[in-house]
KEMARDREN-51075 format. One record per residue (C-alpha): x, y, z. Coordinates in steps of 0.02 Angstrom, whole numbers, plus 50000, padded with zeros to 5 digits. Example, Ala and Ser with C-alpha at 12.3 -4.5 7.8 and 13.67 -1.06 7.14 Angstrom:
REM KEMARDREN-51075
east = 50615&north = 49775&up = 50390
east = 50684&north = 49947&up = 50357
***
This chain:
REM KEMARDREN-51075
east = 50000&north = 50000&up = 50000
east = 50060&north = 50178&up = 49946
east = 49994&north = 50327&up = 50013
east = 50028&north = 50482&up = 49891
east = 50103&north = 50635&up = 49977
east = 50069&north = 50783&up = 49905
east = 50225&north = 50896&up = 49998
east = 50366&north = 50977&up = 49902
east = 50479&north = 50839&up = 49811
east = 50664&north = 50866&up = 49847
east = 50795&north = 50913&up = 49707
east = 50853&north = 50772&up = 49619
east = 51051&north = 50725&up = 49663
east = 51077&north = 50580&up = 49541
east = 50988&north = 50538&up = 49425
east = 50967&north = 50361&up = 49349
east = 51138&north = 50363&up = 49242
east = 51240&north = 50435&up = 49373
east = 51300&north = 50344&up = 49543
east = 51272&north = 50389&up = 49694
east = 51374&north = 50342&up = 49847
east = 51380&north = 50162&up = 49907
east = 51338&north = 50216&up = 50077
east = 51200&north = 50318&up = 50026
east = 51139&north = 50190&up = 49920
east = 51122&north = 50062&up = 50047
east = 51062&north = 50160&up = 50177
east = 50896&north = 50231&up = 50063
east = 50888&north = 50059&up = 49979
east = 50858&north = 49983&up = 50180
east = 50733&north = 50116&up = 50212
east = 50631&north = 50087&up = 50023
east = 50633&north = 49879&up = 50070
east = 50569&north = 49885&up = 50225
east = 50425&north = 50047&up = 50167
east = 50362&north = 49879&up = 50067
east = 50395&north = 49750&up = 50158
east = 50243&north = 49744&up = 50236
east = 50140&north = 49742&up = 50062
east = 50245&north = 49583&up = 49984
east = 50205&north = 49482&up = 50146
east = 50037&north = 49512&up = 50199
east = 49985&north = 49506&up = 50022
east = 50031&north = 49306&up = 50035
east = 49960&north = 49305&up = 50214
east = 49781&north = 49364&up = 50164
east = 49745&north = 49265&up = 50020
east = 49828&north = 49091&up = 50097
east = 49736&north = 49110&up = 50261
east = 49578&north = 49173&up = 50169
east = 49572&north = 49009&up = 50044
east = 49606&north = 48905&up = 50216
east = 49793&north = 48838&up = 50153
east = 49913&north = 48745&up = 50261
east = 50056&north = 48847&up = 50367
east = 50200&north = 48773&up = 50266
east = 50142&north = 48832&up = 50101
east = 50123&north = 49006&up = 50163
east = 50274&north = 49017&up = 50235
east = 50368&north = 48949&up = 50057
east = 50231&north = 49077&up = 49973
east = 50320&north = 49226&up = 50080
east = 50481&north = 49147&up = 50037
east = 50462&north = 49142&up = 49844
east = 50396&north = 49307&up = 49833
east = 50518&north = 49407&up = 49917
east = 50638&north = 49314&up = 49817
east = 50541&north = 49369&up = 49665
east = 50495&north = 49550&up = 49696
east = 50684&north = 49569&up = 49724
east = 50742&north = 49495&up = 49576
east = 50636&north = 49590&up = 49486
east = 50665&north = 49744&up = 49574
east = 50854&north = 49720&up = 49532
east = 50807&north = 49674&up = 49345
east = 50709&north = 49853&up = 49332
east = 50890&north = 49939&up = 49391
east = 50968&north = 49876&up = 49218
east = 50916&north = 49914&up = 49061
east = 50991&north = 49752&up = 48958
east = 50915&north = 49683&up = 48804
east = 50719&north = 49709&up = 48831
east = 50694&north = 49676&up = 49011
east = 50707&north = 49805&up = 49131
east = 50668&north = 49987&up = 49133
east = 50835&north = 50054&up = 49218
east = 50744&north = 50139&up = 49340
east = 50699&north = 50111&up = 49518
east = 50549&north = 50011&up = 49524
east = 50473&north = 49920&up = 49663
east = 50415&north = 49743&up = 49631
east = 50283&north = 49711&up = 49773
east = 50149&north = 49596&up = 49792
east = 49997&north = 49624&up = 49686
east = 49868&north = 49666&up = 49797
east = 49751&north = 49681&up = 49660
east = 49776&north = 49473&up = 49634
east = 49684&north = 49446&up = 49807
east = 49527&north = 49398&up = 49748
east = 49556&north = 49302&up = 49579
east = 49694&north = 49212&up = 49685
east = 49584&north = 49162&up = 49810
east = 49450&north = 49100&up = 49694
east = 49586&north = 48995&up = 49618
east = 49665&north = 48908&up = 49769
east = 49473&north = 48885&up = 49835
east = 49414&north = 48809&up = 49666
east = 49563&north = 48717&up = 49626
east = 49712&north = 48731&up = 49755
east = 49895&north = 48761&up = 49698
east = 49892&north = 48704&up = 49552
east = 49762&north = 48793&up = 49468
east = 49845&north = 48960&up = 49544
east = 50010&north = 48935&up = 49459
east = 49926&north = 48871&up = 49293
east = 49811&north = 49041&up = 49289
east = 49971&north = 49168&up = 49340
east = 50079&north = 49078&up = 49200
east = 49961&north = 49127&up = 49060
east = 49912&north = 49291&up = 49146
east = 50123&north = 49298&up = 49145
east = 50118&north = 49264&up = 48963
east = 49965&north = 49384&up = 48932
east = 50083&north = 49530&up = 49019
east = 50234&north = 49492&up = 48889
east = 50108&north = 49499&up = 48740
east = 50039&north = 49656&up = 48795
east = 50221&north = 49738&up = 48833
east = 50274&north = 49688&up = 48648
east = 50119&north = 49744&up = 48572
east = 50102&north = 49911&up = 48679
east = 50098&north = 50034&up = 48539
east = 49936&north = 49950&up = 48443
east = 49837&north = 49917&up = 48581
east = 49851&north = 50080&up = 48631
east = 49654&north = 50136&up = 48580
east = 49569&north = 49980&up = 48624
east = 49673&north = 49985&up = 48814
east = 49619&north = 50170&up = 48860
east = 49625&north = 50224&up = 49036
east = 49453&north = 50211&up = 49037
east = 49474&north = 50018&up = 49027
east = 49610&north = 49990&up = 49145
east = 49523&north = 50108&up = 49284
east = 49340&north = 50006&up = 49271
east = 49455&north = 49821&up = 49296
east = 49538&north = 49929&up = 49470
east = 49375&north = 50004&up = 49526
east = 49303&north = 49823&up = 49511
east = 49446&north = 49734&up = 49587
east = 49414&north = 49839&up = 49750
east = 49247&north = 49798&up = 49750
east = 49286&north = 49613&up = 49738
east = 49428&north = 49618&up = 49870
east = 49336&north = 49737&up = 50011
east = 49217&north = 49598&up = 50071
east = 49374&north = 49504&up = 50113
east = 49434&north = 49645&up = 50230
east = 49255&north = 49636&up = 50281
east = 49260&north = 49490&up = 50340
east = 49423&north = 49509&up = 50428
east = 49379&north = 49636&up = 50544
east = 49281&north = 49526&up = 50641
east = 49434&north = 49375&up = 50685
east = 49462&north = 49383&up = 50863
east = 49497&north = 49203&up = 50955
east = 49358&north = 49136&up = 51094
east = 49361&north = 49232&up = 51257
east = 49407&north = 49389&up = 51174
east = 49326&north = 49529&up = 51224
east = 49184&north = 49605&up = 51119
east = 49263&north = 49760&up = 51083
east = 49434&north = 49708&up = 51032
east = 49409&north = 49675&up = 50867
east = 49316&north = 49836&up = 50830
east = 49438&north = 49929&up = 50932
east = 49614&north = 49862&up = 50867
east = 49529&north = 49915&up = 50684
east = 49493&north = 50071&up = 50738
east = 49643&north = 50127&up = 50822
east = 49721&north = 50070&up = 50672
east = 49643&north = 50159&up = 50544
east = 49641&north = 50333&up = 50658
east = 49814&north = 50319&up = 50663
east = 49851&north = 50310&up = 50453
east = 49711&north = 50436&up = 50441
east = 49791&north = 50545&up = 50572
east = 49988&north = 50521&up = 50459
east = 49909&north = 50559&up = 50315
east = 49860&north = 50726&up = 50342
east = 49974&north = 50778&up = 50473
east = 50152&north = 50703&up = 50396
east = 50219&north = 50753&up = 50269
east = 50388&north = 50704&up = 50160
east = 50487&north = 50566&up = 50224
east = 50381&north = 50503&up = 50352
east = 50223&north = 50513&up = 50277
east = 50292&north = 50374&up = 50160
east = 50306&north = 50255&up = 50331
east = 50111&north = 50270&up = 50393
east = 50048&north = 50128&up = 50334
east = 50206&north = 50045&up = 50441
east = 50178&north = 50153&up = 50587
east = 49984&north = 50113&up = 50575
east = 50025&north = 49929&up = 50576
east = 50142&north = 49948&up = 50739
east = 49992&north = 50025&up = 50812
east = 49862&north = 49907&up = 50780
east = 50013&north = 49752&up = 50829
east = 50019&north = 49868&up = 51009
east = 49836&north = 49876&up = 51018
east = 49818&north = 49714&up = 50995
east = 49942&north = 49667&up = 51080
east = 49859&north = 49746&up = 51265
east = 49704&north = 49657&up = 51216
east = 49806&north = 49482&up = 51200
east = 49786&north = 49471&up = 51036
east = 49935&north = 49471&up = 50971
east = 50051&north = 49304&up = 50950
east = 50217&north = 49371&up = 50985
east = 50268&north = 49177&up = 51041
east = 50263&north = 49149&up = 50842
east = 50411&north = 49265&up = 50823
east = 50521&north = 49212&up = 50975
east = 50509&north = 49022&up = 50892
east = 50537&north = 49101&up = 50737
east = 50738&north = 49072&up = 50668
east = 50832&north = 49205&up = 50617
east = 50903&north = 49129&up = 50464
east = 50815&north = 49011&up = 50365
east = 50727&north = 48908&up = 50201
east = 50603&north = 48829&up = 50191
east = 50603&north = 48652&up = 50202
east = 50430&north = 48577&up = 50161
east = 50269&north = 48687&up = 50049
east = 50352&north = 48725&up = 49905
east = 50202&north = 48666&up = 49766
east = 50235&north = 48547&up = 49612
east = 50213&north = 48618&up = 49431
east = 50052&north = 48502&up = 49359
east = 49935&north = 48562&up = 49210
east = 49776&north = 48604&up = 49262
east = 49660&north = 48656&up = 49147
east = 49482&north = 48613&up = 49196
east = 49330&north = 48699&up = 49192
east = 49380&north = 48804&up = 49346
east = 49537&north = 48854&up = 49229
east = 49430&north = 48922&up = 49089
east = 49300&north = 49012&up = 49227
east = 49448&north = 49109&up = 49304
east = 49551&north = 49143&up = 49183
east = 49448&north = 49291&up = 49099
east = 49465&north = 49373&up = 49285
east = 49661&north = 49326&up = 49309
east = 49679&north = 49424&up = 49108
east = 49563&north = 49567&up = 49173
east = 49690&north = 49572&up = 49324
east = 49849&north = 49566&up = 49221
east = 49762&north = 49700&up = 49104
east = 49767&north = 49821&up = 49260
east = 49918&north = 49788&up = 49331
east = 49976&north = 49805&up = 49172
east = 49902&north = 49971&up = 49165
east = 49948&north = 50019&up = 49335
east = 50132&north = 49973&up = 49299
east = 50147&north = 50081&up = 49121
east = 50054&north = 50231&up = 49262
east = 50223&north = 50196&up = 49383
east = 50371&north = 50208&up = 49239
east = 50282&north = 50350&up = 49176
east = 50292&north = 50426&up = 49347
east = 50465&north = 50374&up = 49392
east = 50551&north = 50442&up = 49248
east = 50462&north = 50601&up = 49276
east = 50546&north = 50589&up = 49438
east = 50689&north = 50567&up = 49387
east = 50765&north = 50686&up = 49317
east = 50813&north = 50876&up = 49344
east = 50749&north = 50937&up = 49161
east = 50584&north = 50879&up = 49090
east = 50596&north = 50743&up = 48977
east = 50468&north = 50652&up = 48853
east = 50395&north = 50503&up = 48932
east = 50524&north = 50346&up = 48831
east = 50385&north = 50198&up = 48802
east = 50537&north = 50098&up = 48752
east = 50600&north = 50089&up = 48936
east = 50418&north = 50052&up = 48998
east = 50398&north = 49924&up = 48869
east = 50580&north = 49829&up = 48945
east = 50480&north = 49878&up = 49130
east = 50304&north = 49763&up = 49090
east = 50439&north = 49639&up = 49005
east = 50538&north = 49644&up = 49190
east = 50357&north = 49633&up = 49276
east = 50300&north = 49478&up = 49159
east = 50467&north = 49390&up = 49226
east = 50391&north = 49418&up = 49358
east = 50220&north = 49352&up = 49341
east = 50318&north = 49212&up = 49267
east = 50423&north = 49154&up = 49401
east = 50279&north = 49180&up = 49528
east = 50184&north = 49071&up = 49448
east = 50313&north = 48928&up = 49429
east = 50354&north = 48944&up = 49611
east = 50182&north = 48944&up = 49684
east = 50192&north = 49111&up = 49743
east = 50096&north = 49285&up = 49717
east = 50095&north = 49408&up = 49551
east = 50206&north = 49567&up = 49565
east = 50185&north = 49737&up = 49530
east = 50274&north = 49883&up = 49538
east = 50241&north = 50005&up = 49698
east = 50237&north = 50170&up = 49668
east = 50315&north = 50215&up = 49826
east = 50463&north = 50216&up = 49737
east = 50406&north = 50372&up = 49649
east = 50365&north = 50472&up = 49792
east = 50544&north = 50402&up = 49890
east = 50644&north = 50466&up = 49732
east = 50543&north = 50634&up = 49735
east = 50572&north = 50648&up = 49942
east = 50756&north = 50583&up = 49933
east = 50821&north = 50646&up = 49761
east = 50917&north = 50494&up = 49738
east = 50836&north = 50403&up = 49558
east = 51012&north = 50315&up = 49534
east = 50995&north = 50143&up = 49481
east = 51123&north = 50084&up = 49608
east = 50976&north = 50126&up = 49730
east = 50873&north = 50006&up = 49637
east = 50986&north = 49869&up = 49628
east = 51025&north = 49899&up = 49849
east = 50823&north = 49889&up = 49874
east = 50818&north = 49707&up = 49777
east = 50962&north = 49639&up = 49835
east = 50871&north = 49693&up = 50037
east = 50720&north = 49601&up = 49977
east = 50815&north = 49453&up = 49914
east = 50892&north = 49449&up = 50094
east = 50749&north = 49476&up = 50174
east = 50694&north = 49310&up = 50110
east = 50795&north = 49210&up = 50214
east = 50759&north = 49297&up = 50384
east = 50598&north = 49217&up = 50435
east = 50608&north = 49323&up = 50601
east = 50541&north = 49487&up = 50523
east = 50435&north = 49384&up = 50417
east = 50365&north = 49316&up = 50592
east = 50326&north = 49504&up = 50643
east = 50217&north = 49516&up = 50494
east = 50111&north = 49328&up = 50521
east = 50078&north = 49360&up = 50701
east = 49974&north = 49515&up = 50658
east = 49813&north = 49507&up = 50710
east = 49645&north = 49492&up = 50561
east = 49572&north = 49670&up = 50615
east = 49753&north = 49770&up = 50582
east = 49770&north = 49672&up = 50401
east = 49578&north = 49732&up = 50361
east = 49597&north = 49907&up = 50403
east = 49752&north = 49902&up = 50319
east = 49682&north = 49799&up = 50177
east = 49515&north = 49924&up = 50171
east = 49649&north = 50075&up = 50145
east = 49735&north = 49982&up = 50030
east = 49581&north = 49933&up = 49924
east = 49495&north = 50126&up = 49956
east = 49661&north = 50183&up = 49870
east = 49656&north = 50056&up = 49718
east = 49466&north = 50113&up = 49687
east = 49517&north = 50299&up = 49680
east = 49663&north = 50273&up = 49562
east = 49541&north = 50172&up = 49444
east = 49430&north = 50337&up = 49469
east = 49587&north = 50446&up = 49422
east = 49613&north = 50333&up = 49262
east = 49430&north = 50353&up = 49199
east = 49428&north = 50531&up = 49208
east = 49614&north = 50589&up = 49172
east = 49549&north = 50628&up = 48975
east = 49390&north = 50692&up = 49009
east = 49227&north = 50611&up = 49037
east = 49076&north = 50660&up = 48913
east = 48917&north = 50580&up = 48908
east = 48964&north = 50444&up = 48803
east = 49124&north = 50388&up = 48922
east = 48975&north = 50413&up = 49059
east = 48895&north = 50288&up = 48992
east = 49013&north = 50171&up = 48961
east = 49094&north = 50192&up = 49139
east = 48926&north = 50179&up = 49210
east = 48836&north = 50051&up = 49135
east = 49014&north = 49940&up = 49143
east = 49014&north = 49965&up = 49352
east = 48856&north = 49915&up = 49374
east = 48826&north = 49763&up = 49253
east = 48983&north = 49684&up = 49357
east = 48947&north = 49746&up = 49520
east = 48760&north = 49641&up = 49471
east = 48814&north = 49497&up = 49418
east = 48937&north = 49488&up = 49532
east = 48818&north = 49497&up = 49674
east = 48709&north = 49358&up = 49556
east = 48579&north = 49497&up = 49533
east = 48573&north = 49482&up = 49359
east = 48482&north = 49335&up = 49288
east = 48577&north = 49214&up = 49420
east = 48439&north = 49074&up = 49384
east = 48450&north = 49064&up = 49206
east = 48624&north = 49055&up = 49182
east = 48669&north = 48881&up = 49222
east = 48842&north = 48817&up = 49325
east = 48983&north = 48837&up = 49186
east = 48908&north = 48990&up = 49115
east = 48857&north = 49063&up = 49289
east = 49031&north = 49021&up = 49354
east = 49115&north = 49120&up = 49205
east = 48982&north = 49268&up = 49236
east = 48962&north = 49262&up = 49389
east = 49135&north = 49371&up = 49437
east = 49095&north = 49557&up = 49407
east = 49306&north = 49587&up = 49345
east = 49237&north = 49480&up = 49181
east = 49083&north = 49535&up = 49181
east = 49132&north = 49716&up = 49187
east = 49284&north = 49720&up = 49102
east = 49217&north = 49633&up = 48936
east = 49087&north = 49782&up = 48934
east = 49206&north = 49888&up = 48975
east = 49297&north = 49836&up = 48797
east = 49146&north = 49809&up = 48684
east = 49084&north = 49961&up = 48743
east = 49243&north = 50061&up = 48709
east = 49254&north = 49976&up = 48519
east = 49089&north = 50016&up = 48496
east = 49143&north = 50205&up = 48564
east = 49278&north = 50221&up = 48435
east = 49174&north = 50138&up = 48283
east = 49037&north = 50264&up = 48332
east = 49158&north = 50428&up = 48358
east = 49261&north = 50548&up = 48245
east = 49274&north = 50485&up = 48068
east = 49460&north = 50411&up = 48052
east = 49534&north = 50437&up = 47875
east = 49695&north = 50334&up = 47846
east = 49848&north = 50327&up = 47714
east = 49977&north = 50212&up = 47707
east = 50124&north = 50291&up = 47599
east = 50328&north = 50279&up = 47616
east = 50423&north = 50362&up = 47745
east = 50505&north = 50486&up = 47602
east = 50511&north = 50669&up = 47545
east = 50460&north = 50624&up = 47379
east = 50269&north = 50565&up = 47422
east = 50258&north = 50754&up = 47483
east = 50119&north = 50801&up = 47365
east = 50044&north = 50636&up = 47399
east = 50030&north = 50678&up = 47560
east = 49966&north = 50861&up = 47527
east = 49836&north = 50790&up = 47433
east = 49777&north = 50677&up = 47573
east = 49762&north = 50826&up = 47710
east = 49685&north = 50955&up = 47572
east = 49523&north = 50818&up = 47555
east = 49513&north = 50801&up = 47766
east = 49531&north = 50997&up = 47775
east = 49394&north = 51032&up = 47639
east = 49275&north = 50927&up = 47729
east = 49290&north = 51037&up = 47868
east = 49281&north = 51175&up = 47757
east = 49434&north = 51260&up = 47818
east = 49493&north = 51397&up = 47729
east = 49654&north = 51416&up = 47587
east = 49763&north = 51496&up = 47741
east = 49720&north = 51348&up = 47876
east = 49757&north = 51228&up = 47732
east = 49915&north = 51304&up = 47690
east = 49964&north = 51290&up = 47866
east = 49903&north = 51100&up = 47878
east = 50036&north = 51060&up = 47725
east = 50168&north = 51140&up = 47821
east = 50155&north = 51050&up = 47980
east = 50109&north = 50902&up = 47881
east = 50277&north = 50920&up = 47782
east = 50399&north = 50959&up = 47917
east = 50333&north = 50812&up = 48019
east = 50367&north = 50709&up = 47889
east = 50552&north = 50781&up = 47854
east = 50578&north = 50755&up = 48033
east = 50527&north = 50580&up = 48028
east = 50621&north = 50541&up = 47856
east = 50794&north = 50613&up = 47927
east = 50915&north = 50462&up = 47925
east = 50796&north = 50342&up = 47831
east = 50795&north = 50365&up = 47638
east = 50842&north = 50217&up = 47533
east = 51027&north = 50249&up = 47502
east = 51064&north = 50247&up = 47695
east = 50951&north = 50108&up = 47763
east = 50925&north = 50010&up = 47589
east = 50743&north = 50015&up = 47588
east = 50607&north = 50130&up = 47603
east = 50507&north = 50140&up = 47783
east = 50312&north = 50129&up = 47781
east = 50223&north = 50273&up = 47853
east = 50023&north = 50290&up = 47887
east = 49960&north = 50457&up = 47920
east = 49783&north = 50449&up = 48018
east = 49679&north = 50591&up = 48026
east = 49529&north = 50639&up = 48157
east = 49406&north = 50770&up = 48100
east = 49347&north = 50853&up = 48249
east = 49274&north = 51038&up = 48184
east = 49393&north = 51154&up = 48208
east = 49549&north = 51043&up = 48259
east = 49604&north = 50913&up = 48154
east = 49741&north = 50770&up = 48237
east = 49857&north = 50714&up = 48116
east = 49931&north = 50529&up = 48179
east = 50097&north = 50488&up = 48096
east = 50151&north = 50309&up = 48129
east = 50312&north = 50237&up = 48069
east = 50482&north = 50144&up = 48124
east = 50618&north = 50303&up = 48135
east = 50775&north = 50351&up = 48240
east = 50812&north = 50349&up = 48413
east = 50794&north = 50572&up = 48441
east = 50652&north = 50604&up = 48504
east = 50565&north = 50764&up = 48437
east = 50461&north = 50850&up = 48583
east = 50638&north = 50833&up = 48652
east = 50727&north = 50910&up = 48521
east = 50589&north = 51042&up = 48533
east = 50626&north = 51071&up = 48731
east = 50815&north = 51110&up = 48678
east = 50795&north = 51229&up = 48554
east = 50831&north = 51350&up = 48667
east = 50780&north = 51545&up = 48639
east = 50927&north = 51585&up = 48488
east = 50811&north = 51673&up = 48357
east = 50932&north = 51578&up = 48202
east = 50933&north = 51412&up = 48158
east = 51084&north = 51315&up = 48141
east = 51037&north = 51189&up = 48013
east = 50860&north = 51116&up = 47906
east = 50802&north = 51005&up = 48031
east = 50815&north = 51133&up = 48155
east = 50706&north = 51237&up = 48065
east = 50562&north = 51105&up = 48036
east = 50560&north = 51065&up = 48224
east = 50545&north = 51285&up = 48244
east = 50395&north = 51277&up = 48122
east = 50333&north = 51123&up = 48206
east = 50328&north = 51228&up = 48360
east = 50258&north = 51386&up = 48300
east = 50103&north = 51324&up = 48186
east = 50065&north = 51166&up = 48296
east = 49958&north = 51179&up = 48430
east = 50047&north = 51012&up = 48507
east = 50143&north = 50881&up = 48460
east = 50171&north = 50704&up = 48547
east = 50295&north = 50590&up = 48504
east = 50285&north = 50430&up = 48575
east = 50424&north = 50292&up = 48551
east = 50410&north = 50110&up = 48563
east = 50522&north = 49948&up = 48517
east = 50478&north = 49939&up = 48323
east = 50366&north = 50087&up = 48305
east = 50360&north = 50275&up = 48315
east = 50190&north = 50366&up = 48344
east = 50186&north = 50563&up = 48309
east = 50027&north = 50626&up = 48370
east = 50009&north = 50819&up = 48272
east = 49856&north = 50918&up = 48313
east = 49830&north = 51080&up = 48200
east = 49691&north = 51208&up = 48255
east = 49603&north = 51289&up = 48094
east = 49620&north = 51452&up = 48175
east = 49810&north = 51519&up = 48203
east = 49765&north = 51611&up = 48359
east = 49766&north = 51430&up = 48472
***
């Protein structure tokens, strides 16, 4: 659990090429491990104890996914080949897994767990190679409705938690040790600010552990008998294919899951390499293509192991932006801690003795905080009535037939099973919904031509038909073929036939929308990026050379322009207003 403080980030010292101190490094990367901590063990803890699993497998679940989220976490330091992001990202346990990973081990044990993370694992790695087309069919909009709907499915867990108190206890312990809990993370996150508002949900859980603790609650004879150093020795689970009828039921809900970690992950490398540096930089889709690749390892090994999904935290984020250290040698410290971590089953004992009402409030905060980010997603681009719709009608056909309030009767067992969990339910509409948005919106007119000057006036031709059907005027239109142009010098720099031996494709997309049109170039160029090259112009009136002056008239007659790069594909985004006051 993260909770998002809102003080004044420090200056950044190093940033992620640079290398900070090994003492400094250590020291932070101690502090960031044990911030989440908490998150990759109780994540294990709820769902094993909820689905009524054996002691030995939770302790090898704890086990394997510390080992994993470090890993990972060291993996996301280095940027080598296509895996990892070479930033610092957290690898925690998914708390948005709870309650298609409790469903599984209830339904089917083990087995059917590890057989529904591996292809969610393998769902992840698709979606981090094919990032750039799914890109209007995986909106925000989509990825928020799955998180809104996984809190919903989760809080009746942390529901039910709130009431585990052993016979003889008194009545009010229960509702008390909650309590204090949650007064004390409400109280931190107002009142704290910087550095130790990113330990309340720690200091909350030491408060509800000494609250529980006066009303006998809590079992601090599990951690004396706990060893300091240790494996272990019996729980780990066999590998065995499982795919049943329980498999197909689930695995729509374990995809929808993946979809918004998945979503939630591309939300934390955006935010991290905003963090991360001094100067503002354009958001590198590359590196958070290599960061889902890192977090489908993940996935991966979590599955093979019998242990939890991972996800990045983005406490990370907000510890760069309070620190100032975003070297990677800070990532690298926090996953090596975690992999240690692993193998002292005393702090892990600090964690397991905790009593059921600290883990629900904590749980209920957690899952209060996932709901409002899937909020944040929906609305981030606007809502009209249309995305009303859709966001409506979505929530409440899978909050119904999750609660079988939707023709529960008629349904029958395989199809009722498969319908009957509101993430499938809802995030299917969610998607057919959303096609049927973008079939049923702005008119897309498309041209596939060759990344080359010379299709110029093929090109002119193309944006003179899209700007007469707005009925834009001779001066708009001239302006259109200038942007138009210049783009596509920009984009052809480096690439004509002599130098690369063949000619690149290009389509050019264009949205009529009145008095703006959106001109989509998509191609496979170079590795400058141009709202960068646009940052460092700098103020010198002359320009040094021709591509400097397309990126100047890019600036001046655009009224934005979005380049977004990923592994095999480049995506300008160009939006010209008719007018040349905007």
């Amino acid at each position: 659990m993260h909770i998002h403080d809102i003080s004044s980030p420090a200056e950044i010292r190093y940033e992620p090429d640079e290398q900070s101190p090994y003492p400094l490094s250590l020291g932070l990367g101690i502090q960031a491990a044990l911030l989440v901590f908490p998150t990759v063990v109780l994540v294990p803890v709820i769902i094993v104890r909820a689905a009524g699993l054996d002691a030995e497998y939770l302790s090898w679940s704890i086990f394997a996914a510390l080992l994993v989220c470090g890993f990972i976490t060291l993996i996301q330091s280095f940027r080598t080949g296509f895996i990892g992001a070479g930033h610092v990202l957290i690898s925690t346990s998914a708390a948005t897994s709870i309650a298609v990973c409790i469903l599984a081990l209830s339904a089917g044990g083990i087995a059917l767990m590890m057989n529904l993370v591996i292809v969610s694992a393998l769902f992840q790695l698709l979606l981090s190679s094919k990032l750039s087309w799914l890109r209007r069919v995986i909106t925000p909009v989509v990825s928020g409705m799955v998180l809104m709907l996984i809190a919903f499915a989760v809080m009746p867990v942390a529901f039910d938690m709130l009431t585990h108190a052993p016979e003889g206890a008194s009545p009010m312990a229960a509702p008390g040790i909650a309590a204090i809990t949650l007064l004390v993370l409400v109280a931190l996150v107002f009142g704290a600010k910087g550095i130790p508002g990113l330990w309340a949900p720690v200091i909350a859980l030491v408060a509800g552990c000494a609250a529980a603790a006066y009303f006998g609650m809590y079992q601090g004879g599990m951690v004396l008998d706990a060893p300091w150093v240790d494996i272990p020795a019996a729980g780990r689970p066999q590998f065995s294919l499982n795919l049943g009828a329980d498999f197909w039921i689930l695995l729509p809900a374990f995809l929808f899951v993946s979809l918004a970690n998945t979503m939630g992950d591309i939300n934390a490398g955006v935010e991290v390499q905003r963090a991360s540096r001094r100067t503002p930089h354009s958001i590198d889709f590359r590196a958070i293509q290599e960061g889902l690749a890192a977090n489908g390892l993940g996935d991966l090994l979590a599955g093979l192991t019998g242990t939890i999904p991972v996800k990045s935290d983005a406490a990370g984020n907000s510890f760069i932006r309070h620190t100032g250290v975003a070297a990677r040698r800070l990532g690298a410290c926090i996953g090596l801690i975690l992999l240690l971590l692993a193998f002292l089953p005393k702090l892990t004992a600090v964690l397991l003795a905790i009593p059921g009402p600290v883990v629900a409030a904590y749980l209920a905060v957690s899952m209060a905080l996932v709901f409002v980010q899937g909020m944040k997603m929906v609305v981030q681009d606007g809502i009209d009535y249309r995305k009303a719709a859709v966001i409506g009608l979505a929530f409440w056909l899978g909050v119904g037939f999750h609660n079988q309030a939707v023709f529960a009767d008629m349904l029958g067992e395989t199809l009722g099973g498969l319908l009957g969990n509101g993430m499938t339910v809802g995030g299917l509409a969610v998607i057919l919904l959303t096609i049927i948005m973008e079939l049923t919106g702005p008119r897309r007119y498309s041209k596939v031509t060759a990344l080359d000057p010379r299709v110029l006036p093929r090109l002119e031709d193309f944006l003179r038909q899209q700007a007469l059907r707005l009925g834009w005027g001779e001066a708009a239109i001239e302006r259109l073929f200038l942007i138009g142009e210049e783009t596509l010098l920009c984009l052809s720099e480096g690439h004509d036939e002599a130098t690369t031996g063949e000619l690149r494709s290009l389509l050019v997309t264009v949205t009529n929308d009145g008095p703006v049109m959106e001109v989509e170039f998509v191609s496979a160029i170079g590795d400058e990026n141009l709202e960068d090259q646009m940052r460092l112009l700098g103020d010198h009136a002359e320009a040094r050379d021709g591509h400097e002056i397309s990126l100047r008239i890019l600036q001046h007659f655009a009224s934005s322009v979005r380049h977004q790069q990923y592994h095999g594909m480049d995506v300008v985004t160009v939006r010209v207003s008719e007018s040349d006051e905007e």
